[in-house]
C-alpha positions as MATLAB code, in Angstrom:
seq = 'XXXXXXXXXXXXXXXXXXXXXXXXXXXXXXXXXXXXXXXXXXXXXXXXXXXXXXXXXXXXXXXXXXXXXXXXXXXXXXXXXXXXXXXXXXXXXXXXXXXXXXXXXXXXXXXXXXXXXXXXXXXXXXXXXXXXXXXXXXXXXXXXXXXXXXXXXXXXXXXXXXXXXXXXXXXXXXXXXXXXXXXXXXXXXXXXXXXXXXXXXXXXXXXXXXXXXXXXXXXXXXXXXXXXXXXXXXXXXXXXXXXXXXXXXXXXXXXXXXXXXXXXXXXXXXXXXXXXXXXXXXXXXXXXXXXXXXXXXXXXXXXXXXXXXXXXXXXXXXXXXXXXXXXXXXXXXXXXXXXXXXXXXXXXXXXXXXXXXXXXXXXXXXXXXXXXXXXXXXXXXXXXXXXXXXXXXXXXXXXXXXXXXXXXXXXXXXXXXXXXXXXXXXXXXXXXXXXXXXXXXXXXXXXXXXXXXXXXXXXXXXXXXXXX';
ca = [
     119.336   86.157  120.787;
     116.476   87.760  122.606;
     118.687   87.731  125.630;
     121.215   90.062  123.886;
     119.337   92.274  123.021;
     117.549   92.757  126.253;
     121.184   93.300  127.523;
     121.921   95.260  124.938;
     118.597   97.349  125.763;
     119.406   97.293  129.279;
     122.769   98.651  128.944;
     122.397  101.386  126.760;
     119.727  102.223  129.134;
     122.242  102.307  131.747;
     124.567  104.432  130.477;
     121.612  107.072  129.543;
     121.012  107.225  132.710;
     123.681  107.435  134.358;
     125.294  110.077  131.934;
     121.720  112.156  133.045;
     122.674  111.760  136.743;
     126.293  113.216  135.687;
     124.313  116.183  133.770;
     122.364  116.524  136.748;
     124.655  116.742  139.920;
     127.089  118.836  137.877;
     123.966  121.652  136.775;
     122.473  121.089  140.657;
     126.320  122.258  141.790;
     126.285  125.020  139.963;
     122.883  126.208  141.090;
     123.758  125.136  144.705;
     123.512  127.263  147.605;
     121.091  130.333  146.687;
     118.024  130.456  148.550;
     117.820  134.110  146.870;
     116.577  132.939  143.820;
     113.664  131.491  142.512;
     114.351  129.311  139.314;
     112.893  127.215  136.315;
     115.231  125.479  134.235;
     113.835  123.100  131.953;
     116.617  121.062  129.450;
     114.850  118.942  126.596;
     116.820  116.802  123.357;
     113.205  117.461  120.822;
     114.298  114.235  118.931;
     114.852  111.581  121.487;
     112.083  113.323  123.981;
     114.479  113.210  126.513;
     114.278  115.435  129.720;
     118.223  116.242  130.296;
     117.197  118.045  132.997;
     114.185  120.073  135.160;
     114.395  122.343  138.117;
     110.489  123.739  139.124;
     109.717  123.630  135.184;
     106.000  124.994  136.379;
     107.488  127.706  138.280;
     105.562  130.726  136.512;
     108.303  133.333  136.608;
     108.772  137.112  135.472;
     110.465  136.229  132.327;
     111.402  139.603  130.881;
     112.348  139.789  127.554;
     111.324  135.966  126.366;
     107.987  137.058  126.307;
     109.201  138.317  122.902;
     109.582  134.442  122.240;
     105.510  133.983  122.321;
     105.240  137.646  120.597;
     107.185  136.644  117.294;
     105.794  133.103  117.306;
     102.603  133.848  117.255;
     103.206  136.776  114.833;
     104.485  134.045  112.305;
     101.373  132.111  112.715;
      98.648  134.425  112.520;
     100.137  136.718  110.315;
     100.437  133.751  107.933;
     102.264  134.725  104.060;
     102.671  138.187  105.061;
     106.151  139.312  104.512;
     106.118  143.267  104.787;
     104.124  145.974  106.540;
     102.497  148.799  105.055;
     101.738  152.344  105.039;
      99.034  153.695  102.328;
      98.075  156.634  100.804;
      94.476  156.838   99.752;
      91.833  159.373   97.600;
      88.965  159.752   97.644;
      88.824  161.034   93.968;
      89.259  158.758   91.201;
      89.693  160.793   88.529;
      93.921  161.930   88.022;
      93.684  162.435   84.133;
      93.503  166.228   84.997;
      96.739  166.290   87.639;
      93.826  166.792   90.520;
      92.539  165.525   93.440;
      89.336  167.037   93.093;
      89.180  165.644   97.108;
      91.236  164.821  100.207;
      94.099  162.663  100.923;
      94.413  159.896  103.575;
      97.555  158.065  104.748;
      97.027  154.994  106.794;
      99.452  152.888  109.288;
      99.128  149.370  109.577;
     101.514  149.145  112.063;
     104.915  149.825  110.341;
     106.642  150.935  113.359;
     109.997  151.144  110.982;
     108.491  153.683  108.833;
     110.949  157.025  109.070;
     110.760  160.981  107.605;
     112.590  159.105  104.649;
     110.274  156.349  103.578;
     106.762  159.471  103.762;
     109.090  161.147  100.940;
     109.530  158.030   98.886;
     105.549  158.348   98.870;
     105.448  162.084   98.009;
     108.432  161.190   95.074;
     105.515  158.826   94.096;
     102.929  160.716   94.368;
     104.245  163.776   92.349;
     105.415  160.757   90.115;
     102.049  159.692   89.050;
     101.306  163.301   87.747;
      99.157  164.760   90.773;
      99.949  168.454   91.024;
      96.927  169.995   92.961;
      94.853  168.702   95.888;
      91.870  170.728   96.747;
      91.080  168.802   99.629;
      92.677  168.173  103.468;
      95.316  166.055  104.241;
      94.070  163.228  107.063;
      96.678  160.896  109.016;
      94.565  157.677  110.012;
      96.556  155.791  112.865;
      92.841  153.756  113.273;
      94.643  150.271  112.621;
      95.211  150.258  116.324;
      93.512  151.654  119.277;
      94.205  154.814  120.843;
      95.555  153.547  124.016;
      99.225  154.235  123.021;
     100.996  153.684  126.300;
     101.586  149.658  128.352;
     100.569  151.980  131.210;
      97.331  152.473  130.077;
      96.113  149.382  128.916;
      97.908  147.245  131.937;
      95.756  147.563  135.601;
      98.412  149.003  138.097;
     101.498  148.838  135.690;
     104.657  150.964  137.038;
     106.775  149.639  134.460;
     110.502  151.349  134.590;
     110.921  151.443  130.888;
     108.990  154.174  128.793;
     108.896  153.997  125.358;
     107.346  156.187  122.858;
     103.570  155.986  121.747;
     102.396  153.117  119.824;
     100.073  153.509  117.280;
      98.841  151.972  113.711;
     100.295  155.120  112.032;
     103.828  155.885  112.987;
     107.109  157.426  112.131;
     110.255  157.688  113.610;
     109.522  155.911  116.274;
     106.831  158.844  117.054;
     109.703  161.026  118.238;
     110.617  164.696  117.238;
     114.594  165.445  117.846;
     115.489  169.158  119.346;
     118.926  169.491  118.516;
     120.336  172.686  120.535;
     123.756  174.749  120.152;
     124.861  175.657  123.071;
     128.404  176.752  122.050;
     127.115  180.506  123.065;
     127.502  182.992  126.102;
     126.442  181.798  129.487;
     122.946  183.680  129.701;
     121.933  183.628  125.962;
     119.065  181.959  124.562;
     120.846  178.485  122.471;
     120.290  178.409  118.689;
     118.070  175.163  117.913;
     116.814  173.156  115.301;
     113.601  170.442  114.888;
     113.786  167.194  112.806;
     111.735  166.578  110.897;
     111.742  170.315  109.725;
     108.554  172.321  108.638;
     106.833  174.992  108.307;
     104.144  174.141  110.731;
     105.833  174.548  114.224;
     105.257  177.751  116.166;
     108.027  177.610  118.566;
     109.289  180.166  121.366;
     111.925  180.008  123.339;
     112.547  181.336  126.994;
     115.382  178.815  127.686;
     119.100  180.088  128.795;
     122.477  178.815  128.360;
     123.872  177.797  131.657;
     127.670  177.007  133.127;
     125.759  174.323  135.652;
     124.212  170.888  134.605;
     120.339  171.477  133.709;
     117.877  170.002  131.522;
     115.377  172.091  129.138;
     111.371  171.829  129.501;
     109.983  171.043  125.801;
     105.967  170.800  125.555;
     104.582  170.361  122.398;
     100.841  171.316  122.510;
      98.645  169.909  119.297;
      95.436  172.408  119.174;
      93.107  171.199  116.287;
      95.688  171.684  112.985;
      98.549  174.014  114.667;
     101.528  172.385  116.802;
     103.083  175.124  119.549;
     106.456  173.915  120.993;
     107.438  176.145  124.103;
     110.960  175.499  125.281;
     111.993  176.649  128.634;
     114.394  176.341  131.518;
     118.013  175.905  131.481;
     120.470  174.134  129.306;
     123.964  173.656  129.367;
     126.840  175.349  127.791;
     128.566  172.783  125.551;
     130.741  172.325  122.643;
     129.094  169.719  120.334;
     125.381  170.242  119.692;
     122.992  167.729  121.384;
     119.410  166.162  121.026;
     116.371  165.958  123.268;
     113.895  163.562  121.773;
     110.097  164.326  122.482;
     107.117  162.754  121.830;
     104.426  164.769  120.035;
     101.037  164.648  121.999;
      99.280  164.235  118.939;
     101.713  162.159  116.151;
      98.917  161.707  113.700;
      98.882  165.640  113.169;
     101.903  166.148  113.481;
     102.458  163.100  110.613;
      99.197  164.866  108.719;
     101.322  168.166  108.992;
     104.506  166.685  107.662;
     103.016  164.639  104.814;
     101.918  167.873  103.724;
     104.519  170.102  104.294;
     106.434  167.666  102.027;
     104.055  167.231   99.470;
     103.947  171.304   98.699;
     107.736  171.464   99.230;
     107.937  168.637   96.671;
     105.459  171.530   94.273;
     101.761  169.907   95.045;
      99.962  172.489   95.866;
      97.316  171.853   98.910;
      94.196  173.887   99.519;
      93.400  172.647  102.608;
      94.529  171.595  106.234;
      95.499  168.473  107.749;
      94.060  166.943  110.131;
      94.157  163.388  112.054;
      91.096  161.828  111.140;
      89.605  157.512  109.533;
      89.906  156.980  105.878;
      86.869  156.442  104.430;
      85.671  152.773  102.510;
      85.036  154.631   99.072;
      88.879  155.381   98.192;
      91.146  153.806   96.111;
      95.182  153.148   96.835;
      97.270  155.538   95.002;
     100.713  155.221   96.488;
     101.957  152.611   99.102;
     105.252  152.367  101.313;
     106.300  148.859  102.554;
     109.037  147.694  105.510;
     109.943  144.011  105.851;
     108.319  141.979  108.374;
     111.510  140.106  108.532;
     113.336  143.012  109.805;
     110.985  143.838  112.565;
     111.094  140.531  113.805;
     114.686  140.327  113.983;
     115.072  143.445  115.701;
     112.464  142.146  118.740;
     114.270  139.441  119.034;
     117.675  139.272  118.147;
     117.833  143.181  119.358;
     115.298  142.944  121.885;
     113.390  146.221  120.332;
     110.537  146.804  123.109;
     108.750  149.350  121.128;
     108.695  146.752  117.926;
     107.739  143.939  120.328;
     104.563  146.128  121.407;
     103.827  147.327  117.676;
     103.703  143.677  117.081;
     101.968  142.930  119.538;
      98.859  145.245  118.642;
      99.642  143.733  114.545;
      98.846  140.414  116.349;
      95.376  141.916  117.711;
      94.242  143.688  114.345;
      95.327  140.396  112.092;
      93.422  138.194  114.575;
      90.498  140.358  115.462;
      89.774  141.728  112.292;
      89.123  144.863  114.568;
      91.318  146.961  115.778;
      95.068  146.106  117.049;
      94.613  146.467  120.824;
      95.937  144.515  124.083;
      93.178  142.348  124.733;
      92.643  140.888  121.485;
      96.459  140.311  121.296;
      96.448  138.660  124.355;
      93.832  136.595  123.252;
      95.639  135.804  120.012;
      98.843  134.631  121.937;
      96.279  132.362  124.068;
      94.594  131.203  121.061;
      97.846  130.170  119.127;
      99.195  128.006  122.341;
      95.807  126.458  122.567;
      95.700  125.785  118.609;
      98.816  123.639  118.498;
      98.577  122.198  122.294;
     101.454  124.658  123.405;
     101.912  124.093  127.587;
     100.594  127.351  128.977;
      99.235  126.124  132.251;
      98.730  129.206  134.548;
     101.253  131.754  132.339;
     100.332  135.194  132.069;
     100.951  136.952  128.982;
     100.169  141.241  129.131;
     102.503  142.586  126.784;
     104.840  141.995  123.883;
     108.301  143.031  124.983;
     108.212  141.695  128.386;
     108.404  144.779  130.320;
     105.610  144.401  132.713;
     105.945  142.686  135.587;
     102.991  141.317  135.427;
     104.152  138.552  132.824;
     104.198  135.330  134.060;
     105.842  132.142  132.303;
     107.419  128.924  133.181;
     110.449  126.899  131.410;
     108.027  124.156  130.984;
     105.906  126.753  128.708;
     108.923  128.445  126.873;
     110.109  124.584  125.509;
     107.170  123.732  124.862;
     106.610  126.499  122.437;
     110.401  126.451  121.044;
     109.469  122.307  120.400;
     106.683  123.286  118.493;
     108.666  126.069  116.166;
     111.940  123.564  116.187;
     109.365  120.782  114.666;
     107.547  122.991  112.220;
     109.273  123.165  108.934;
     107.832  126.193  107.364;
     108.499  128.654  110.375;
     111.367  127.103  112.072;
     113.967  128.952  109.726;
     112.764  132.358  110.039;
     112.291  132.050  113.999;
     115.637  130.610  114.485;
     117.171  133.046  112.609;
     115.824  135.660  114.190;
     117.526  134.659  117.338;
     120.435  136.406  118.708;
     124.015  134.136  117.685;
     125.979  133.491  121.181;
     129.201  135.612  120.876;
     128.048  137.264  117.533;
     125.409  139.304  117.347;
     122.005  140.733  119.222;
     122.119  140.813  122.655;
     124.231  137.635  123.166;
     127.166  139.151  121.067;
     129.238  139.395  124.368;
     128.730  135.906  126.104;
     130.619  132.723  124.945;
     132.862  133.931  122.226;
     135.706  131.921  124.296;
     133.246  128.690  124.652;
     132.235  125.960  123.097;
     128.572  127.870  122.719;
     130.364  130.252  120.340;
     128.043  130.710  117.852;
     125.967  127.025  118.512;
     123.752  128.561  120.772;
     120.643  130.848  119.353;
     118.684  132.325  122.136;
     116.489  135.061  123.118;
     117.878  136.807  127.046;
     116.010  138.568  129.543;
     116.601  141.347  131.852;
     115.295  143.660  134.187;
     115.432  144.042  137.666;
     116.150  140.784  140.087;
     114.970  138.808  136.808;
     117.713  137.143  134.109;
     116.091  134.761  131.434;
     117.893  132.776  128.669;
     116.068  130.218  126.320;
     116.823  128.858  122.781;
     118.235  126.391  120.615;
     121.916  124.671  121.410;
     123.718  122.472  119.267;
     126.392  120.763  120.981;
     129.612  119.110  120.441;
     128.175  115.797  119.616;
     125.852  117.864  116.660;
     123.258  117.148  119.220;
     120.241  119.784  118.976;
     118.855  120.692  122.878;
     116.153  123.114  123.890;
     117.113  125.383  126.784;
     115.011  127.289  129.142;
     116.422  129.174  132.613;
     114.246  131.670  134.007;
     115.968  133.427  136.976;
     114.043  136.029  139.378;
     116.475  136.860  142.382;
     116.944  139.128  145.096;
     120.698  139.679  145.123;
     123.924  139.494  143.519;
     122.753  140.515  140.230;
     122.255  140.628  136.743;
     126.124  139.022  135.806;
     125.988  136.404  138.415;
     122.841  134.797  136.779;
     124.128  135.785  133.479;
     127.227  133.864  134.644;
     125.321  130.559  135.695;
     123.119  130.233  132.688;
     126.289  130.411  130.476;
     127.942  128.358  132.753;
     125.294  125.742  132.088;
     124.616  126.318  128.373;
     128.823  125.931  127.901;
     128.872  122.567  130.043;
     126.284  121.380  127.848;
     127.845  122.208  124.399;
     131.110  120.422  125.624;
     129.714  116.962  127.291;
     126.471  115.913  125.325;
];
């Protein structure tokens, strides 16, 4: 009896591995003959603890985008309960009975980098709702939930990132973008008829630009000088049929918010004595109306969208939650760290600068990225959310256009990676056998491109839906 089952043992040990072997020589061949790339490919079955397969799985790579991967995890762990992200309006009056705020009026980001134009009126609509009809005070926009470093540029030594996005800050909206919409439907030589969303009273714009027959591109500075916002729009711009936008980032958002918030409250028929102003609420107020975006939503869009400026927002959310400071890079960073130390998460020798993965200067290896997708695949309260938030192969996000005509089809969950000579994908396969697999390719090359790597790592993730 103990003889059969040692041959029983033996034999099923066989035929593992030699059906690993198979797996291997067939993944070498397709990674076979490229001495242009340099790779880390880590394949891993979480159940059985079997390694299907490992290529330099310590390789600390550029990983782009699946940075966004250790972003949103550790989001989910630090933030803890919290489902939604809020913007506040405070007083510091607390005395309404007579329709006045016998005071000033403060409204405070904590980091809702969804909040819009739309959502500040659902606060005035709330505001005039409660029966407030007067403020005597100023209007102050407090963006003090993060630092004021609102640029990857300026908190990373050196960085020449290729991707810009707009400021980040604790007090946002819209993305902290103004849209100059100009018609240019006019005579060649004519100063273009333009408009500025979000409208208000509080711009003092001039205009020297012409309309032009050649291809040109308008100069728009916006210049904040303590309460007043000058735009000055020069140069040339195109004569065209169909209006079109130029979107601009205010060089002071939390007055130009302030000035909003107000204009909208005495459009709505509060009447304001005084000015607004960017400025720190104050510990003595109380809460009077509040605005709230899903958490949810923002962490679908960084990863199943791959949304660098959410990814970054989040980022600096990680840094305030886990400080109990101020949401900045360092004590994000440190956060990240923290949470891989926490729950014994492989980070040997990664480098983590960011949230989106922009930089450069990230480092990770596919030894790192599986062990972190282990820990979320074996953690039952977070592994829902998290895989859901991953982009569907052949469905949705940014894998909606690889493997609908697979067996990946919609099987695979994964978060990709792109930028310049580097190609990432990592996530969660199920394969044809119901078989659940961690992947993990991390691809930084010097030629033949983005869909040539693109084309091995679904050539690899499709071979192993079909034959494990």
């Amino acid at each position: 009896m103990i003889k059969l089952l040692l041959f029983t043992f033996l034999l099923i040990q066989t035929v593992i591995l030699h059906s690993q072997d198979i797996v291997k020589n067939k993944i070498d061949s397709f990674l076979a003959n490229d001495s242009q790339v340099d790779i880390s490919v880590l394949i891993y079955d979480p159940i059985s603890m079997d390694t299907i397969y490992a290529k330099d799985i310590f390789n600390n790579l550029i990983p782009a985008s699946n940075v966004k991967l250790y972003t949103v995890a550790a989001a989910l762990n630090i933030l803890g309960d919290k489902d939604y992200l809020y913007t506040k309006v405070y007083s510091d009056d607390d005395i309404f009975s007579d329709s006045i705020i016998n005071g000033n009026l403060f409204i405070k980001g904590f980091g809702d980098a969804q909040f819009t134009d739309k959502n500040l009126q659902q606060l005035v609509d709330d505001i005039y709702e409660s029966g407030i009809r007067q403020i005597d005070g100023n209007i102050f926009a407090d963006e003090t939930y993060f630092d004021k470093v609102y640029t990857r540029d300026d908190w990373i030594v050196d960085e020449r990132a290729n991707v810009k996005l707009p400021p980040i800050s604790g007090l946002s909206l819209n993305r902290n973008q103004i849209v100059v919409k100009f018609f240019t439907n006019g005579q060649v030589g004519n100063s273009p008829s333009y408009e500025i969303e979000p409208s208000g009273d509080f711009y003092n714009a001039t205009i020297n630009a012409k309309i032009t027959s050649s291809r040109s591109v308008p100069r728009i500075n916006f210049k904040t000088s303590g309460e007043n916002i000058t735009v000055q729009i020069s140069g040339g711009i195109q004569k065209r049929r169909n209006p079109y936008s130029y979107f601009v980032n205010p060089d002071s958002h939390a007055v130009f918010i302030a000035n909003l918030f107000r204009y909208q409250l005495e459009k709505k028929g509060i009447s304001i004595k005084g000015k607004a102003y960017a400025g720190r609420t104050p510990s003595s107020v109380i809460e009077i109306a509040s605005f709230q975006n899903s958490l949810m939503d923002l962490v679908d869009r960084v990863n199943k969208k791959s949304d660098n400026y959410l990814a970054e927002n989040l980022f600096k959310i990680i840094g305030a939650e886990y400080s109990g400071k101020e949401g900045n890079s360092f004590y994000a960073t440190q956060a990240v760290i923290s949470f891989l130390e926490k729950y014994d998460i492989f980070y040997r020798g990664i480098e983590i600068v960011d949230g989106s993965g922009i930089s450069r200067f990230n480092r990770v290896s596919a030894a790192s990225v599986v062990s972190l997708l282990e820990y979320i695949y074996l953690d039952i309260d977070k592994f829902d959310f998290y895989y859901n938030s991953l982009a569907i192969a052949g469905e949705d996000g940014t894998l909606q256009d690889r493997f609908y005509q697979s067996s990946a089809y919609k099987n695979f969950r994964g978060k990709t990676g792109s930028l310049n000579g580097v190609s990432s994908l990592s996530g969660y396969l199920t394969t044809k056998s119901d078989r659940d697999i961690i992947v993990s390719i991390i691809m930084n090359f010097k030629s033949k491109g983005q869909n040539y790597y693109r084309g091995l790592q679904d050539k690899i993730i499709t071979y192993l839906a079909e034959n494990l």
